[in-house]
N, CA, C and O atoms as a Maestro MAE file, in Angstrom:
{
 s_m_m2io_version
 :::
 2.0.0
}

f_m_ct {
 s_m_title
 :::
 protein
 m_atom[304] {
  # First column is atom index #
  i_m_mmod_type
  r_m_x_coord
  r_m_y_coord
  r_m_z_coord
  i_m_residue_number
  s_m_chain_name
  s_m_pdb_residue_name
  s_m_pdb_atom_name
  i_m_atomic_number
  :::
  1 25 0.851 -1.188 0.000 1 A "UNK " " N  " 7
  2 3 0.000 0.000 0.000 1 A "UNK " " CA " 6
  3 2 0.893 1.247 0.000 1 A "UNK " " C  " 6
  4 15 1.939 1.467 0.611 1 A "UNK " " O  " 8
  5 25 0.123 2.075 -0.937 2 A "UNK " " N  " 7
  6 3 1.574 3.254 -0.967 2 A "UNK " " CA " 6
  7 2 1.163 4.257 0.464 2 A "UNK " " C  " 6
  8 15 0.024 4.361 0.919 2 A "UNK " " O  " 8
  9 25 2.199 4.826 0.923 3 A "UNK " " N  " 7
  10 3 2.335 5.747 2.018 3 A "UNK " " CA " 6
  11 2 1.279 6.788 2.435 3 A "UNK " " C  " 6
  12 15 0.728 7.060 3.501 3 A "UNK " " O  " 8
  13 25 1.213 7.271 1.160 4 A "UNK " " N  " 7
  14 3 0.222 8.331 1.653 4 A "UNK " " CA " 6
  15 2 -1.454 7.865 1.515 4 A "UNK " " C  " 6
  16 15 -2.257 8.583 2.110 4 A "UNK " " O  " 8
  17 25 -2.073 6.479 0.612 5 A "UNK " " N  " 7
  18 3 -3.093 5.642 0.851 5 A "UNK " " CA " 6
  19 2 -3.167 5.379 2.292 5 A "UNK " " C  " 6
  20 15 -4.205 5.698 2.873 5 A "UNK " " O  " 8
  21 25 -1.810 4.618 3.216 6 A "UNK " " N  " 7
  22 3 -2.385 4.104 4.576 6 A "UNK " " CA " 6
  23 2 -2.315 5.278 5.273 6 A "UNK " " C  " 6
  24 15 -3.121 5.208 6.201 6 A "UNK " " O  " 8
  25 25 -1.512 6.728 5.270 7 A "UNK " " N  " 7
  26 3 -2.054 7.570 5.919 7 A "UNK " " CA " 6
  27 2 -3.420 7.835 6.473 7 A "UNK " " C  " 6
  28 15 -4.000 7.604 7.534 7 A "UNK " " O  " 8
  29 25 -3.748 8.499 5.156 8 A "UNK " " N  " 7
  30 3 -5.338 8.637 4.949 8 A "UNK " " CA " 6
  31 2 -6.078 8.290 5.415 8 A "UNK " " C  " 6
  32 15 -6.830 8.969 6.115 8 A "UNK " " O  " 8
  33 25 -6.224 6.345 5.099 9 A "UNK " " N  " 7
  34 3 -6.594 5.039 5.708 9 A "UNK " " CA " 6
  35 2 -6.717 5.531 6.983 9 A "UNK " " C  " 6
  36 15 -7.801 6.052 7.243 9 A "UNK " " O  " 8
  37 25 -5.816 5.495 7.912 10 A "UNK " " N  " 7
  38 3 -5.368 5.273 9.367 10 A "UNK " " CA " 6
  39 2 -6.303 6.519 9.694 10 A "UNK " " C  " 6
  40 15 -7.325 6.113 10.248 10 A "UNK " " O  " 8
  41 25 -6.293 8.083 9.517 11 A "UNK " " N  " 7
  42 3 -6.407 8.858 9.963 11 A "UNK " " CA " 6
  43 2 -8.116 8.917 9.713 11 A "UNK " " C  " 6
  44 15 -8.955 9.191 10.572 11 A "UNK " " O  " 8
  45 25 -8.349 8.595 8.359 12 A "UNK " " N  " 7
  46 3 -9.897 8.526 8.334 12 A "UNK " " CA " 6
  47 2 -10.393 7.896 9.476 12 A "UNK " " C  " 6
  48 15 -10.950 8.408 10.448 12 A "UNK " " O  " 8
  49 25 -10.012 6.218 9.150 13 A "UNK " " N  " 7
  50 3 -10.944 5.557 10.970 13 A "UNK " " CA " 6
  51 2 -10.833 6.231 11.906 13 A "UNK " " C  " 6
  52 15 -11.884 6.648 12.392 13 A "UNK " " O  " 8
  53 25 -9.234 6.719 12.707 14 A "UNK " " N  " 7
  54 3 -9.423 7.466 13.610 14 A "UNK " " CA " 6
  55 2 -10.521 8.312 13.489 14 A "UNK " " C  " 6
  56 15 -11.600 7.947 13.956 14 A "UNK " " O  " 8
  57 25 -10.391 9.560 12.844 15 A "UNK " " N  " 7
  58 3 -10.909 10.639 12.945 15 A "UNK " " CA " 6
  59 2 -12.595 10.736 12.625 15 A "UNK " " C  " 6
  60 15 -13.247 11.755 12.852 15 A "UNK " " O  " 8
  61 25 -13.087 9.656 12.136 16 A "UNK " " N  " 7
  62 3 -14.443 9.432 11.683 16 A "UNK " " CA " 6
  63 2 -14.970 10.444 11.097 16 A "UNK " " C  " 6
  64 15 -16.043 10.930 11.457 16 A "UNK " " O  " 8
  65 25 -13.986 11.053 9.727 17 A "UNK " " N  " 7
  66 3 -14.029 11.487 8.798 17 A "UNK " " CA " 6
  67 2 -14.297 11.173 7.458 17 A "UNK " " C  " 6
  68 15 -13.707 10.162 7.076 17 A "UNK " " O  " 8
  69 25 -15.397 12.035 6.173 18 A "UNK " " N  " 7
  70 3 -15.017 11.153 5.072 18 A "UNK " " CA " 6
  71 2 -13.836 11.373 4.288 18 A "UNK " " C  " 6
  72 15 -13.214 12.428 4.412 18 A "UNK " " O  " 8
  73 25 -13.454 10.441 3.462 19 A "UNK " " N  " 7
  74 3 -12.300 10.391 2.884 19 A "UNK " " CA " 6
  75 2 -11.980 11.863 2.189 19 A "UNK " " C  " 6
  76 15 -11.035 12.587 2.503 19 A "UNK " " O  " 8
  77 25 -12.858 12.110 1.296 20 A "UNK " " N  " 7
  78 3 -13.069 13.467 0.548 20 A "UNK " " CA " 6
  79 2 -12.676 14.827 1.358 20 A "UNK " " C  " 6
  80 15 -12.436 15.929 0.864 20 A "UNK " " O  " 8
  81 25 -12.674 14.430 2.821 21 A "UNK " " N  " 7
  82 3 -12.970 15.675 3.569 21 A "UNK " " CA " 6
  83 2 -10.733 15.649 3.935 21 A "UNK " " C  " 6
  84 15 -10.110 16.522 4.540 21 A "UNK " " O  " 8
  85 25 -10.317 14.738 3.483 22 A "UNK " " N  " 7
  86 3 -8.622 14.547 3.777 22 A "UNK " " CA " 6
  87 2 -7.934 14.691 3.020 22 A "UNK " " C  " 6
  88 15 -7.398 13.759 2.421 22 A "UNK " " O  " 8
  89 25 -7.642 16.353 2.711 23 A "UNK " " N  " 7
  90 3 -6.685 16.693 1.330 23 A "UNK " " CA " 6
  91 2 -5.581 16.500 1.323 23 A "UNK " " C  " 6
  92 15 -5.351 16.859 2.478 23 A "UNK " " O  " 8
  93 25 -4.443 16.144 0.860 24 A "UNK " " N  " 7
  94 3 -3.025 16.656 0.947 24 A "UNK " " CA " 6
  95 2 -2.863 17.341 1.766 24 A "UNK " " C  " 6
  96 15 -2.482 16.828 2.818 24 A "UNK " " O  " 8
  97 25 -3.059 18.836 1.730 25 A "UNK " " N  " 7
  98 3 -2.237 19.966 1.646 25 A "UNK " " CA " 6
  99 2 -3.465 20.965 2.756 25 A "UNK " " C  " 6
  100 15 -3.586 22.190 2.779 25 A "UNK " " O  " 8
  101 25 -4.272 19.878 3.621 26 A "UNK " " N  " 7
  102 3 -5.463 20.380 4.170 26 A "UNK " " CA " 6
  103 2 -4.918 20.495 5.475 26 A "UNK " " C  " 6
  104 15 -4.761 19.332 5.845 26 A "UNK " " O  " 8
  105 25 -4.335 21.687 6.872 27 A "UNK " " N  " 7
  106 3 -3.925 21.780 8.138 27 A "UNK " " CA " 6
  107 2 -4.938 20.539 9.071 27 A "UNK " " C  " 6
  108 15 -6.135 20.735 8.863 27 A "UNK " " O  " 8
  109 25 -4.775 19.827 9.640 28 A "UNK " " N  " 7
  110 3 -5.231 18.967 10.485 28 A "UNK " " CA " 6
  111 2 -6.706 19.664 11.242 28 A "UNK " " C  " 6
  112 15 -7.909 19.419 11.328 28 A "UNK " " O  " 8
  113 25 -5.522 20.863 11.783 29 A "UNK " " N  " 7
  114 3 -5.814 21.128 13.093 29 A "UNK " " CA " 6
  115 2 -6.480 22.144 13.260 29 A "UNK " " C  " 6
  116 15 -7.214 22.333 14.230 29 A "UNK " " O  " 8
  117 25 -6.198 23.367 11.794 30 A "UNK " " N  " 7
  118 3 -7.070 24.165 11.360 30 A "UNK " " CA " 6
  119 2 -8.318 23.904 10.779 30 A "UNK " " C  " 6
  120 15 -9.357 24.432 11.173 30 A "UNK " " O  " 8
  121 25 -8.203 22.613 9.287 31 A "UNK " " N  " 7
  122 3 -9.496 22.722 8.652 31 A "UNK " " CA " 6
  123 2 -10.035 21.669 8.839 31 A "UNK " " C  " 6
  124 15 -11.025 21.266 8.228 31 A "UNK " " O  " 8
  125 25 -9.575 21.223 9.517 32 A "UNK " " N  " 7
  126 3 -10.835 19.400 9.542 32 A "UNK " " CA " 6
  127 2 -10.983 19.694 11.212 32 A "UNK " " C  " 6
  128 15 -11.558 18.784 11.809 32 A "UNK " " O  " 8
  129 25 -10.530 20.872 12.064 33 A "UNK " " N  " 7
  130 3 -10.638 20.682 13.902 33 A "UNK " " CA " 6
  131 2 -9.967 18.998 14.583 33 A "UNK " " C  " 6
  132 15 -10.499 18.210 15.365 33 A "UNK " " O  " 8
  133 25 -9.069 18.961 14.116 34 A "UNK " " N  " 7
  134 3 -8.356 18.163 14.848 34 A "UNK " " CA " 6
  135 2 -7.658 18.497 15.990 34 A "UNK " " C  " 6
  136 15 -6.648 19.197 15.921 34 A "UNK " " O  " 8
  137 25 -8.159 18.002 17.205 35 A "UNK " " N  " 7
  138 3 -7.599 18.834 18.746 35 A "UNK " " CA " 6
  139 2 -6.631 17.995 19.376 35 A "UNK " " C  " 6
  140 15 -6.391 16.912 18.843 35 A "UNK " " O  " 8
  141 25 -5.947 18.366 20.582 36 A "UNK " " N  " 7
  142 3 -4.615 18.028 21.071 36 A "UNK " " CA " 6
  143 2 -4.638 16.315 21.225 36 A "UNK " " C  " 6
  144 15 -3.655 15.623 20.963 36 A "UNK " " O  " 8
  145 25 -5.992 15.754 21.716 37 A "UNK " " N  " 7
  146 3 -5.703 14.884 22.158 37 A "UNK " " CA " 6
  147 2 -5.894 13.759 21.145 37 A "UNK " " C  " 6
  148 15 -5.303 12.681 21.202 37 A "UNK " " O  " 8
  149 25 -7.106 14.248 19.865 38 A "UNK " " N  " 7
  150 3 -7.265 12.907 18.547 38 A "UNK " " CA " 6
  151 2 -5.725 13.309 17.862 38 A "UNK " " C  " 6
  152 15 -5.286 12.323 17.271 38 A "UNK " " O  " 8
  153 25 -4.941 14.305 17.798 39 A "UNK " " N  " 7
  154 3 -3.410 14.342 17.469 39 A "UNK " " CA " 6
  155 2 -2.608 13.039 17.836 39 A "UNK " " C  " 6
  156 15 -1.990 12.201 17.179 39 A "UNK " " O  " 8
  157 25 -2.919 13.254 19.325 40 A "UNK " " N  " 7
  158 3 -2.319 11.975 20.452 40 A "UNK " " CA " 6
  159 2 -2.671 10.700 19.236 40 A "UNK " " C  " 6
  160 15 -2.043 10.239 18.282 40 A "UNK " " O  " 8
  161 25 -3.670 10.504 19.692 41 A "UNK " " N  " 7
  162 3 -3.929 9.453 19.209 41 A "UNK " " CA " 6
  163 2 -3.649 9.151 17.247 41 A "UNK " " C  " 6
  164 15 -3.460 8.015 16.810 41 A "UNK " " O  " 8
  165 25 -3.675 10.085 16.570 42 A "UNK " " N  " 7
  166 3 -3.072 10.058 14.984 42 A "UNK " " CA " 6
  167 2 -1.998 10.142 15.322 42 A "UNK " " C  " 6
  168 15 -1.653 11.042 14.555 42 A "UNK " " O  " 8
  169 25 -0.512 9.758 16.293 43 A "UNK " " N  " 7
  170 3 0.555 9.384 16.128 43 A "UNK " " CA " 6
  171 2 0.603 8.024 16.640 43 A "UNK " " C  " 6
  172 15 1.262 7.065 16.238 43 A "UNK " " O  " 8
  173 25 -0.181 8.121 17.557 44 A "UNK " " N  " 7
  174 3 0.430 6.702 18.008 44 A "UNK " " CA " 6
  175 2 -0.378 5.568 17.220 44 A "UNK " " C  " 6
  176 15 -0.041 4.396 17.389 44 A "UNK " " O  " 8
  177 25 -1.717 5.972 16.139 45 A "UNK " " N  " 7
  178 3 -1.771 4.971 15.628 45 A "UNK " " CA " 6
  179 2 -1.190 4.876 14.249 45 A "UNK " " C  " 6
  180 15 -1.373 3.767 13.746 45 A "UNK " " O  " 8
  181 25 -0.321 6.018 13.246 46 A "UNK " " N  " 7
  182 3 0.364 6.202 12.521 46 A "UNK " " CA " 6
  183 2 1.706 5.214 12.741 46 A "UNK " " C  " 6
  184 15 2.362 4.485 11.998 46 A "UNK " " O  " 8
  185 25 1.748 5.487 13.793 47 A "UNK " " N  " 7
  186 3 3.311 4.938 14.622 47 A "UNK " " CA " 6
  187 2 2.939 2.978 14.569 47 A "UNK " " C  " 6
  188 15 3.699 2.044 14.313 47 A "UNK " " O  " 8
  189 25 1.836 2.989 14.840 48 A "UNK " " N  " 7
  190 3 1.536 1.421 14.691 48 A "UNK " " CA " 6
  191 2 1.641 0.917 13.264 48 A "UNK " " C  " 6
  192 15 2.270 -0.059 12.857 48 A "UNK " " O  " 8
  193 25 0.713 1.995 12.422 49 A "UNK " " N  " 7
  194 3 0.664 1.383 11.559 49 A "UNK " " CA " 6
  195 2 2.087 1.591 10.348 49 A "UNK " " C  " 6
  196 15 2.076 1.123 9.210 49 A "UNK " " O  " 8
  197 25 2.726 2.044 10.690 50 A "UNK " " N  " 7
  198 3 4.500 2.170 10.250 50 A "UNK " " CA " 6
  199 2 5.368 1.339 10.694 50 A "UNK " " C  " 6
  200 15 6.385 1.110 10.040 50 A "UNK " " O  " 8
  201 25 5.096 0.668 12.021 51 A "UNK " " N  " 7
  202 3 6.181 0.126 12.930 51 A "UNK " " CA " 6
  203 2 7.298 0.911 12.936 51 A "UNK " " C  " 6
  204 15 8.438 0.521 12.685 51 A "UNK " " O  " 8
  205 25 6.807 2.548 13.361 52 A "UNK " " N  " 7
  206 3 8.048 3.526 14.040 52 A "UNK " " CA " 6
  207 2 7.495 3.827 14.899 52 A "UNK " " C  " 6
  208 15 6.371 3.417 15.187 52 A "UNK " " O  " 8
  209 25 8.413 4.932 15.768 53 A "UNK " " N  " 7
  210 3 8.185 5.774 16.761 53 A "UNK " " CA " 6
  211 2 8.897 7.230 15.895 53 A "UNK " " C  " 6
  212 15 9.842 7.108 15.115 53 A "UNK " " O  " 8
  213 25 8.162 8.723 16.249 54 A "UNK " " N  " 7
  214 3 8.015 9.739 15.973 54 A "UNK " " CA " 6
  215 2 9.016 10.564 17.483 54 A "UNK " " C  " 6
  216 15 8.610 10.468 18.641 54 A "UNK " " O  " 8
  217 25 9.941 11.099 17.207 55 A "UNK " " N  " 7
  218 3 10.434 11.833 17.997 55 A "UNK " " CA " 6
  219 2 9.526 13.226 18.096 55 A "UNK " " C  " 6
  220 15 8.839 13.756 17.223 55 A "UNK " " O  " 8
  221 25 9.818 13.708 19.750 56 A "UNK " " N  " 7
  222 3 8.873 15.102 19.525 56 A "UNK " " CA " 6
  223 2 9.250 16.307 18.580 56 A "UNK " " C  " 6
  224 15 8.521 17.297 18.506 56 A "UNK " " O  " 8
  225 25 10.261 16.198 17.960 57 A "UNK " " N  " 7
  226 3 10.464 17.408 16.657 57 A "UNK " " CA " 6
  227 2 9.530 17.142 15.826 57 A "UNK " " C  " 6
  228 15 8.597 17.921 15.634 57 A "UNK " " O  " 8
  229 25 9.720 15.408 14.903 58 A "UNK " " N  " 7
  230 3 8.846 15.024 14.479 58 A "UNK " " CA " 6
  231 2 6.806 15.628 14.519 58 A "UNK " " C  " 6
  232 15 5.786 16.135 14.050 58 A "UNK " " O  " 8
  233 25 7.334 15.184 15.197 59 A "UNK " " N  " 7
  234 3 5.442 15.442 15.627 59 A "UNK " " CA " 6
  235 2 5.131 16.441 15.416 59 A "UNK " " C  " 6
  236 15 4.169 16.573 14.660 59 A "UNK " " O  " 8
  237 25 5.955 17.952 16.121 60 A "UNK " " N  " 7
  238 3 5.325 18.993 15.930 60 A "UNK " " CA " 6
  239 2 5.211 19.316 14.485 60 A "UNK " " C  " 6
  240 15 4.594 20.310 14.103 60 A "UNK " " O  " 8
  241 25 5.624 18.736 13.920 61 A "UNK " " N  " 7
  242 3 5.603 19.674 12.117 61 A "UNK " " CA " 6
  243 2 4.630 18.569 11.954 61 A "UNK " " C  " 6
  244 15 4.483 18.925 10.785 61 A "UNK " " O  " 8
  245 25 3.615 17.280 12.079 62 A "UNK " " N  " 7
  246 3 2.332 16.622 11.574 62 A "UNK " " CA " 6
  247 2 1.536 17.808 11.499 62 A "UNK " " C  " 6
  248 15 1.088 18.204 12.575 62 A "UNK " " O  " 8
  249 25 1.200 18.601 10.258 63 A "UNK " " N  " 7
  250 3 0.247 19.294 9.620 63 A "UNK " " CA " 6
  251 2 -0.444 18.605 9.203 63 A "UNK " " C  " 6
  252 15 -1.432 18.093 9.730 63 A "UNK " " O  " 8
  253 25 0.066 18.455 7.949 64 A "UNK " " N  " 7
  254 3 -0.512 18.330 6.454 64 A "UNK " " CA " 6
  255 2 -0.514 16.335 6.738 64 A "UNK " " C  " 6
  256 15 0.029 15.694 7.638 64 A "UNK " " O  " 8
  257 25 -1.290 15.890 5.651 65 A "UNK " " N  " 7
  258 3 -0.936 15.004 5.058 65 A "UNK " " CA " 6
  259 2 0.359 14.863 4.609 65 A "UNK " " C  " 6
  260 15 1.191 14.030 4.968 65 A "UNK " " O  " 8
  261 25 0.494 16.011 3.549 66 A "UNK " " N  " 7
  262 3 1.830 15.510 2.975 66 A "UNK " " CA " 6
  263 2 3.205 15.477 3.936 66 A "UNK " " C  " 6
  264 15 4.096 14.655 3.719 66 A "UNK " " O  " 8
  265 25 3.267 16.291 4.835 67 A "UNK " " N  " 7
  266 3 3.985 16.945 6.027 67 A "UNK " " CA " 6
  267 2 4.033 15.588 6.552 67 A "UNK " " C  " 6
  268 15 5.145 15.075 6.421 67 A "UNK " " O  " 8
  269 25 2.912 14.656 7.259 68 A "UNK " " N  " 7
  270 3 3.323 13.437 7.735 68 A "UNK " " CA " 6
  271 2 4.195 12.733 6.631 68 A "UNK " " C  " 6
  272 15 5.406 12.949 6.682 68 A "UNK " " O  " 8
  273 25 3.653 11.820 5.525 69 A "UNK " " N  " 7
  274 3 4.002 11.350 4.454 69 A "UNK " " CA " 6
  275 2 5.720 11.670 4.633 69 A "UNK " " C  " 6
  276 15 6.489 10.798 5.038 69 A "UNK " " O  " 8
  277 25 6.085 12.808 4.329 70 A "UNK " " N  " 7
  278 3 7.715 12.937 4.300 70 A "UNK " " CA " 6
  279 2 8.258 12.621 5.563 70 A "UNK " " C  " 6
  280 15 9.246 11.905 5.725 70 A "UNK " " O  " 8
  281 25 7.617 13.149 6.432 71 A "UNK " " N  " 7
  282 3 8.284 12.417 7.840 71 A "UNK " " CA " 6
  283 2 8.457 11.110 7.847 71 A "UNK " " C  " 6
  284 15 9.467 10.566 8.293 71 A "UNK " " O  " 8
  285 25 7.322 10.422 7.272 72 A "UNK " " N  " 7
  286 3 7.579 8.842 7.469 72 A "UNK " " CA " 6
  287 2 8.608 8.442 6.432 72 A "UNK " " C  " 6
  288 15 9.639 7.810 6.662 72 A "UNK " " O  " 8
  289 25 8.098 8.997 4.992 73 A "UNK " " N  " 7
  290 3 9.341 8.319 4.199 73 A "UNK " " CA " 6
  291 2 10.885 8.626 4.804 73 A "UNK " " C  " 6
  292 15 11.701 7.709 4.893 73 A "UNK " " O  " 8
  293 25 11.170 9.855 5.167 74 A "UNK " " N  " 7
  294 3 12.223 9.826 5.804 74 A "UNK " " CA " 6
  295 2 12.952 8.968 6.552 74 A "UNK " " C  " 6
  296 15 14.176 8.841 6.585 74 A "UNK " " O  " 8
  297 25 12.014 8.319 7.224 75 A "UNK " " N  " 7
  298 3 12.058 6.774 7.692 75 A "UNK " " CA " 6
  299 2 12.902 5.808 6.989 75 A "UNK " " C  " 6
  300 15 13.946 5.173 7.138 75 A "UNK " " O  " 8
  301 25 12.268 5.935 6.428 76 A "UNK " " N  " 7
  302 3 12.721 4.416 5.597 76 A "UNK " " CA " 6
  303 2 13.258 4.398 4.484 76 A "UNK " " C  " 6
  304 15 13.549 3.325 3.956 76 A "UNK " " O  " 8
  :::
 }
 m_bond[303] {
  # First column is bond index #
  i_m_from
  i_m_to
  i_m_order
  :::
  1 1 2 1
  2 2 3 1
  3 3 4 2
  4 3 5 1
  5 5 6 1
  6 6 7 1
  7 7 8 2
  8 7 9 1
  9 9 10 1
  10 10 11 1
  11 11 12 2
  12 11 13 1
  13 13 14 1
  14 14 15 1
  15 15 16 2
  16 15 17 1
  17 17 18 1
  18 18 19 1
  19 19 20 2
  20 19 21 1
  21 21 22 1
  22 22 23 1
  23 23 24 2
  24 23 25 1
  25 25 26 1
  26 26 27 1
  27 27 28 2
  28 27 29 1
  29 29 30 1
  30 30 31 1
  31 31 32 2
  32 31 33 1
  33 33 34 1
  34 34 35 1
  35 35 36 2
  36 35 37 1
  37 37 38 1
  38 38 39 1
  39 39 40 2
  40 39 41 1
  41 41 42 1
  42 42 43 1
  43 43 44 2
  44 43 45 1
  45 45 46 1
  46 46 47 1
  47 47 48 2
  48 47 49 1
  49 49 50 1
  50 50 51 1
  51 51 52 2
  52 51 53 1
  53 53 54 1
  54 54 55 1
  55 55 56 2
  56 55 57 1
  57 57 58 1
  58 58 59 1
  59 59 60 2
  60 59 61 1
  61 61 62 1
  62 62 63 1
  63 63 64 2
  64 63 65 1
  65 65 66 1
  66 66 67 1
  67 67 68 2
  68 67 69 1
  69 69 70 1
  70 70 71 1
  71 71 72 2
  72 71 73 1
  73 73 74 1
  74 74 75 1
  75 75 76 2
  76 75 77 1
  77 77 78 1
  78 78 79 1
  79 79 80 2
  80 79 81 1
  81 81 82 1
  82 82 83 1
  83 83 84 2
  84 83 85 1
  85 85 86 1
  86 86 87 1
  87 87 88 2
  88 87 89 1
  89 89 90 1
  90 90 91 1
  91 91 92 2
  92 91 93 1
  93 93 94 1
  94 94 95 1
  95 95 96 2
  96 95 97 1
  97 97 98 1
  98 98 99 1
  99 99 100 2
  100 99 101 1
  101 101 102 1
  102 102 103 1
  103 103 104 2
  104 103 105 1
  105 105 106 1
  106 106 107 1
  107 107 108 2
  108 107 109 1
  109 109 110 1
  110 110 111 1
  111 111 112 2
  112 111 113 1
  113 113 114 1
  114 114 115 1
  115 115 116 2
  116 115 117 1
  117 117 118 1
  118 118 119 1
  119 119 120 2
  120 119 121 1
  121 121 122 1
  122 122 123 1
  123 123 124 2
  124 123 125 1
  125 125 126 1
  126 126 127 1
  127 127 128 2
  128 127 129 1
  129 129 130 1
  130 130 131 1
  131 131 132 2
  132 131 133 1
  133 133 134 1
  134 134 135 1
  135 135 136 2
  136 135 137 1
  137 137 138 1
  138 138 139 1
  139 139 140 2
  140 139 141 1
  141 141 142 1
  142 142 143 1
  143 143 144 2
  144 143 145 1
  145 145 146 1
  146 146 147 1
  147 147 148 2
  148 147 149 1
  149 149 150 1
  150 150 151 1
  151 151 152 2
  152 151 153 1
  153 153 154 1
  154 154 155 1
  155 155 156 2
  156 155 157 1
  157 157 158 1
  158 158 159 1
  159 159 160 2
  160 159 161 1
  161 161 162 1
  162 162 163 1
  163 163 164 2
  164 163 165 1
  165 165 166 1
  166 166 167 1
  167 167 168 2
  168 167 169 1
  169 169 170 1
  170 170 171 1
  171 171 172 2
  172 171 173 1
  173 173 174 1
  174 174 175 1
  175 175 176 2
  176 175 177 1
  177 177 178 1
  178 178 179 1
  179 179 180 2
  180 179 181 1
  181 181 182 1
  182 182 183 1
  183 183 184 2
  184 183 185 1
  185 185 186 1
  186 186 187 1
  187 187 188 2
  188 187 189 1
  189 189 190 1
  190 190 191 1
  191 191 192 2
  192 191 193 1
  193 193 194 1
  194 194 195 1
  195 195 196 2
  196 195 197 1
  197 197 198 1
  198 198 199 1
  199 199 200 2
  200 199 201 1
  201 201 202 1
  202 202 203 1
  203 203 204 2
  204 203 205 1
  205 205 206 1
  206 206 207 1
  207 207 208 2
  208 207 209 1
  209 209 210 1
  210 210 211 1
  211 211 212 2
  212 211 213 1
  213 213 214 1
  214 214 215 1
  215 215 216 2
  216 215 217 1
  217 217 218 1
  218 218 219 1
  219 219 220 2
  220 219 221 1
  221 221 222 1
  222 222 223 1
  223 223 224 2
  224 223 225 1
  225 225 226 1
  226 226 227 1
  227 227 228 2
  228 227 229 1
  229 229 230 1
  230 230 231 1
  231 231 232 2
  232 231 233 1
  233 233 234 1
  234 234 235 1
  235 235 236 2
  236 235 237 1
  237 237 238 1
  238 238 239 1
  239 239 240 2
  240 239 241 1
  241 241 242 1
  242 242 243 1
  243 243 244 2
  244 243 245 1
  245 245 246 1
  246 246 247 1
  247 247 248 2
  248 247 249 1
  249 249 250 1
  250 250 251 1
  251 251 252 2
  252 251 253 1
  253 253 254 1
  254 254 255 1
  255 255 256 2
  256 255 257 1
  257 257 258 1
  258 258 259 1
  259 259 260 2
  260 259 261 1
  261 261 262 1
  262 262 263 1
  263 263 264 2
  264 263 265 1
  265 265 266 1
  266 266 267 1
  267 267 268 2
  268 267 269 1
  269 269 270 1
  270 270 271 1
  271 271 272 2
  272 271 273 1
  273 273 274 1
  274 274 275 1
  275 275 276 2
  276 275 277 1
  277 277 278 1
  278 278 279 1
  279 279 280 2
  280 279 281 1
  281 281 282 1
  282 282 283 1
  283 283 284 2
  284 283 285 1
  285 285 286 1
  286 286 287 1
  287 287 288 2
  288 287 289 1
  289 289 290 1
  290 290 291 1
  291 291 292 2
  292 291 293 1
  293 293 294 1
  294 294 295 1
  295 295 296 2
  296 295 297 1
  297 297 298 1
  298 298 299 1
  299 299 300 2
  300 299 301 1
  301 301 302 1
  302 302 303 1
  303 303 304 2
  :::
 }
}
């Protein structure tokens, strides 16, 4: 599955969002109201579904879709 598909994936269930409503280039936290603590939880189940862990630099730059996406490929 490519990277930015299981993003999406992952963050839709969490967030009990529709897919349509998860742009690229869409702020989390600004335009869909994603708050401190479903954040919490979109790393640590990002983090599952990667088999990484996210240092706290990391984390603070999870905006965007794409913003995660490079963090993870960076990864690997």
């Amino acid at each position: 599955m490519e990277t930015k598909t299981k993003i999406k994936d992952t963050l839709v269930k969490l967030l009990k969002i529709k897919p349509e409503e998860l742009k690229d280039e869409v702020s989390l936290q600004d335009s869909i109201g994603v708050d401190s603590t479903e954040m919490v939880e979109a790393v640590i189940a990002l983090e599952k579904a990667f088999s990484t862990k996210f240092s706290a630099k990391e984390i603070t730059k999870f905006s965007t879709v794409n913003d995660i996406e490079k963090i993870i490929t960076s990864k690997f």
